[in-house]
BABAVO-785382 format. One record per residue (C-alpha): x, y, z; residue in one letter. Coordinates in steps of 0.2 Angstrom, whole numbers, padded with zeros to 4 digits, always signed. Layout:
BABAVO-785382
XYZA;...
This chain:
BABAVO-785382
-0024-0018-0067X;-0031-0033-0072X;-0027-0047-0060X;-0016-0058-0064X;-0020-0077-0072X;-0002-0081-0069X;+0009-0083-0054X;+0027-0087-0055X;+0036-0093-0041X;+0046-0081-0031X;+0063-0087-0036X;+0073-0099-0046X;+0062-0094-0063X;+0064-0085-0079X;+0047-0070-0083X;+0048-0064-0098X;+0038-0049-0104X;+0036-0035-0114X;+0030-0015-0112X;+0016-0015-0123X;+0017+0000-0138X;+0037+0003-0134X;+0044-0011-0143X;+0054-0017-0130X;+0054-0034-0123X;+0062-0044-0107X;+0067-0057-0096X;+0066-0057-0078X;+0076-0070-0067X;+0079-0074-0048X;+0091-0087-0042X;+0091-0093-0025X;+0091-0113-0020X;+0099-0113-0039X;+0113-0103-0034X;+0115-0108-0016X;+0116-0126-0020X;+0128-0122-0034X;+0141-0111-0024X;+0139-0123-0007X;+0147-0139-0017X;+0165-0127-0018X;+0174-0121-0004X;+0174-0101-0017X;+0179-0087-0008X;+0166-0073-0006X;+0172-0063-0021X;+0173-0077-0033X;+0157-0083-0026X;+0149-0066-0029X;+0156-0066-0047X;+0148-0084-0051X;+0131-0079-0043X;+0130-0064-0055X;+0136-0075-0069X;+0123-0088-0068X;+0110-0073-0066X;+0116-0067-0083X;+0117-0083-0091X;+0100-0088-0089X;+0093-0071-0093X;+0103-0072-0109X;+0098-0090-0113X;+0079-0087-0113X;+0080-0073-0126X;+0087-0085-0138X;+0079-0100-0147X;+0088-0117-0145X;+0088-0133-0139X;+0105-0139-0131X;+0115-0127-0120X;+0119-0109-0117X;+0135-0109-0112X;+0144-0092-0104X;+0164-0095-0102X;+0176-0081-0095X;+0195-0083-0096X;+0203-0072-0088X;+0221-0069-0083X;+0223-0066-0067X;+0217-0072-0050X;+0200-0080-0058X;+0208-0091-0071X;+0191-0097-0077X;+0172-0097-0075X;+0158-0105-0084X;+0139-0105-0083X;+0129-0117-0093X;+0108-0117-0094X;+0100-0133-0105X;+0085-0125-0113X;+0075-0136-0102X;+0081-0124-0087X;+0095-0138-0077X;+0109-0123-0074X;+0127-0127-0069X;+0143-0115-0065X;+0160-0117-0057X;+0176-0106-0055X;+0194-0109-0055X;+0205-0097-0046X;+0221-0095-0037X;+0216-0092-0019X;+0232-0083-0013X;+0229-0070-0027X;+0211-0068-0022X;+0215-0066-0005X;+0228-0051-0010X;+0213-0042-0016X;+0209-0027-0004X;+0191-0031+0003X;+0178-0019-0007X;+0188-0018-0022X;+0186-0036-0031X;+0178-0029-0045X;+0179-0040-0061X;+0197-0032-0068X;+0203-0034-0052X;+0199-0052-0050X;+0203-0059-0070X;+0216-0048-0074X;+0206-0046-0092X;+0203-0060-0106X;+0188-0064-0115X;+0170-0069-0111X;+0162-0080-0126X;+0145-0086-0128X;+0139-0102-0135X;+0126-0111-0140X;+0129-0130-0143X;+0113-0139-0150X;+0123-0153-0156X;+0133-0161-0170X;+0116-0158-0183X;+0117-0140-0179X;+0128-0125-0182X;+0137-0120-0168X;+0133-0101-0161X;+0147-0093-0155X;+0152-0075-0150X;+0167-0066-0138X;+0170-0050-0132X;+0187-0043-0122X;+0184-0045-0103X;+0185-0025-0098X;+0174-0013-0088X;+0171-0016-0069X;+0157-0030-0071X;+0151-0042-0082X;+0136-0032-0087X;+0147-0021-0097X;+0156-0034-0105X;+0139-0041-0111X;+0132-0024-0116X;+0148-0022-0126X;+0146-0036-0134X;+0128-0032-0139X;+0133-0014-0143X;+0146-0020-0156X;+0141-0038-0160X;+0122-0038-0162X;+0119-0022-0165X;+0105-0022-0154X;+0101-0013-0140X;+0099-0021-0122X;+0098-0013-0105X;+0101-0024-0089X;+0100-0022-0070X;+0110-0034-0059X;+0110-0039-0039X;+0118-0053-0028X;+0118-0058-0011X;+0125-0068-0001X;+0112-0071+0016X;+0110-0083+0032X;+0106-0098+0021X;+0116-0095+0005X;+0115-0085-0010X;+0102-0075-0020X;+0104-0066-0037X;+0092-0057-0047X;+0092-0048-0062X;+0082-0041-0077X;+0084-0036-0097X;+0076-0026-0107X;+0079-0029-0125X;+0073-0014-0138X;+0066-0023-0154X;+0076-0017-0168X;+0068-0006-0183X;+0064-0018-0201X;+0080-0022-0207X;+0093-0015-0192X;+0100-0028-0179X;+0108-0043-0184X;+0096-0055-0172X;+0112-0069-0170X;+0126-0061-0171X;+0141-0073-0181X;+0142-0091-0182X;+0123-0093-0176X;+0113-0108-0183X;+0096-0109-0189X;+0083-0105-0177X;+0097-0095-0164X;+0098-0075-0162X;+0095-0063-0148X;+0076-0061-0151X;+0065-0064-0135X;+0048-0077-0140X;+0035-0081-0127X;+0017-0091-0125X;+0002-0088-0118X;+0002-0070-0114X;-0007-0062-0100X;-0011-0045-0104X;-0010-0031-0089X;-0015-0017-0102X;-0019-0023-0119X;-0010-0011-0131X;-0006-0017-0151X;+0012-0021-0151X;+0010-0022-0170X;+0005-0004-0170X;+0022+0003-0163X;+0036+0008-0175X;+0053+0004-0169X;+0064+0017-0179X;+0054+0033-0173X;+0060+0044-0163X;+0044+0040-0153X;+0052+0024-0151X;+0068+0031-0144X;+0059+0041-0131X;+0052+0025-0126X;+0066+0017-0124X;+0075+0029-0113X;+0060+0030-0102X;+0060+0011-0100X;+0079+0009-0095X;+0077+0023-0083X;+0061+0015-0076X;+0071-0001-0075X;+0084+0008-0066X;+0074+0012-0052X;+0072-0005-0048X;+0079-0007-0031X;+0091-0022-0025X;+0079-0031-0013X;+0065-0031-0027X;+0077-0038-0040X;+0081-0052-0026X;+0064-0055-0020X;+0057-0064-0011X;+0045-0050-0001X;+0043-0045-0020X;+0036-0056-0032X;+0041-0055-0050X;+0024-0050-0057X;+0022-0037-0043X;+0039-0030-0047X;+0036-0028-0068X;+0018-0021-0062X;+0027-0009-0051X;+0041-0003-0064X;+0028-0003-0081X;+0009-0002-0076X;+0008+0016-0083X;+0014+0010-0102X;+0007-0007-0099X;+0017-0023-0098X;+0013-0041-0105X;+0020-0056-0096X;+0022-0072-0105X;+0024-0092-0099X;+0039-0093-0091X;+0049-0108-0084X;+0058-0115-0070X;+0078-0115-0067X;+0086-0130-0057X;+0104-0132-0051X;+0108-0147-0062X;+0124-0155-0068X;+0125-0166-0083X;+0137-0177-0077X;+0136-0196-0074X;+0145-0212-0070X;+0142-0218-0089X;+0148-0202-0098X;+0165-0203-0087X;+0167-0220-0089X;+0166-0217-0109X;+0177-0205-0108X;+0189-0214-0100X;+0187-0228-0112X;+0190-0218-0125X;+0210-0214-0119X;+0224-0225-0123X;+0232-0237-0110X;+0246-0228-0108X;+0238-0211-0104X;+0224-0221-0090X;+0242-0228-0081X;+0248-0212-0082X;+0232-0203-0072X;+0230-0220-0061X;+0235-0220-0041X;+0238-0238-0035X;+0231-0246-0049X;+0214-0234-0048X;+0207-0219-0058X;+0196-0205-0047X;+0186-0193-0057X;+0181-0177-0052X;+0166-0166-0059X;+0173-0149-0059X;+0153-0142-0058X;+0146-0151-0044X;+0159-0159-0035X;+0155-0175-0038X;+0168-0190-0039X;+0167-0207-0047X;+0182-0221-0045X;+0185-0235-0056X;+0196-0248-0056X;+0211-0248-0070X;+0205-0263-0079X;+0188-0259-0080X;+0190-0244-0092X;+0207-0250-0103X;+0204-0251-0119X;+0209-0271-0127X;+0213-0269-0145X;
């Protein structure tokens, strides 16, 4: 192997590569500051917490196959105990996520058995891509069913996309917080098969992975593959079952960095990474975009929310609470 000429961090970063001659590409991500300081700002119980480590896991791995510029949004509405849950990543890598649950129901859950059913009851998870008011909107949905949220999502890709994907999913909670780790291989589809954006997607959206700046590890002509052989199909079976034999602690790291574990996993067929990028825990929110909001309601509805003649405002994501005095925000016609 040839050394590597780049070293990703050992957490809170997106790798994405591809198995050079298979026609399969992929993403690797690890959250671990991102997802503790996330999860710290809510008082979550463990389950609900374990569900929104693996959701931000998946929606940044599902982000950074697709081409925007705005946000990746990943929503669950469920109808039980986990009412809703939501995941956003800005394609400059700020990710967000927050739950709302009924604690008393979540608490009536036997321990060892909050599975994803179990906790929403069922509902629908939908992804979106917003890239603003001069761009189509991308947006898909699939029922919430199966155990986890990686067979919603391979459901949806299944029936959807039409396009293949395979992914491999792990969440901790240690001593100082949270980890989760997870990767996705994605089979390139033959001329002419997969959809690449699935309905609703705007110009320049789709499920099809892009990367920069490759360093090779075996230098194998991707453009020499044919995806719709049964060569092809062999491939892809040997790389989901070599993913699968990733274990947990690789998966979380941070013993194992990210390019030691692709080597590990895909050095006999060769495996190309690419420029990757940083994730941060990172909420939009501000004191302007409140106040204009606020602004924007009539006096009527501001008394109605007011408390002693002032309005507190809290960010659902991070926590964070901005008050403002009644007049200061009512509108004067």
């Amino acid at each position: 192997m040839e050394s590597a000429s780049i070293t990703p961090p050992v957490s809170d970063f997106v790798q994405p590569f591809q198995i050079e001659g298979h026609g399969v590409r992929g993403r690797l991500v690890r959250l671990d500051r991102v997802a503790s300081e996330i999860i710290d700002k809510h008082a979550y119980p463990e389950a609900v917490a374990h569900l929104l480590s693996e959701m931000m896991a998946l929606a940044a791995i599902l982000a950074a196959t697709l081409k925007y510029e705005g946000v990746f949004t990943l929503q669950a509405k469920g109808n039980g105990a986990v009412r809703l849950m939501v995941a956003d990543v800005t394609s400059a890598g700020n990710v967000r996520g927050y739950a709302q649950f009924d604690a008393q129901a979540v608490a009536a859950i036997p321990p060892g058995s909050a599975n994803l059913m179990r906790l929403t009851g069922g509902g629908y998870l939908a992804f979106t891509v917003d890239q603003g008011e001069h761009a189509e909107r991308y947006q898909g949905i699939v029922e919430l069913e199966g155990s986890s949220l990686v067979d919603c999502i391979h459901h949806y890709f299944q029936q959807s996309e039409q396009l293949q994907a395979a992914f491999k999913l792990a969440v901790e909670h240690h001593a100082d917080g949270w980890r989760a780790g997870a990767i996705m291989l994605q089979r390139l589809p033959a001329q002419g098969g997969g959809r690449g954006g699935g309905q609703g997607s705007g110009q320049g959206s789709g499920w099809t992975p892009d990367g920069s700046s490759p360093h090779d590890w075996h230098g194998r002509n991707e453009n020499s593959f044919d995806a719709g052989t049964e060569e092809a199909e062999d491939a892809w079976r040997r790389a989901v079952v070599l993913m699968a034999s990733a274990q947990d602690r690789e998966l979380l790291g941070p013993e194992t960095g990210i390019n030691d574990l692709l080597y590990r996993l895909f050095h006999e067929d060769g495996v190309r990474v690419f420029t990757g990028h940083d994730l941060k825990a990172q909420c939009r929110c501000s004191r302007g975009r409140v106040e204009n909001v606020l602004k924007s309601l009539a006096p009527e509805e501001l008394g109605d929310l007011a408390i002693d003649g002032s309005l507190v405002v809290t960010c659902e994501f991070c926590n964070s609470e901005y008050r403002f005095a009644l007049g200061d925000v009512t509108r004067r016609d």
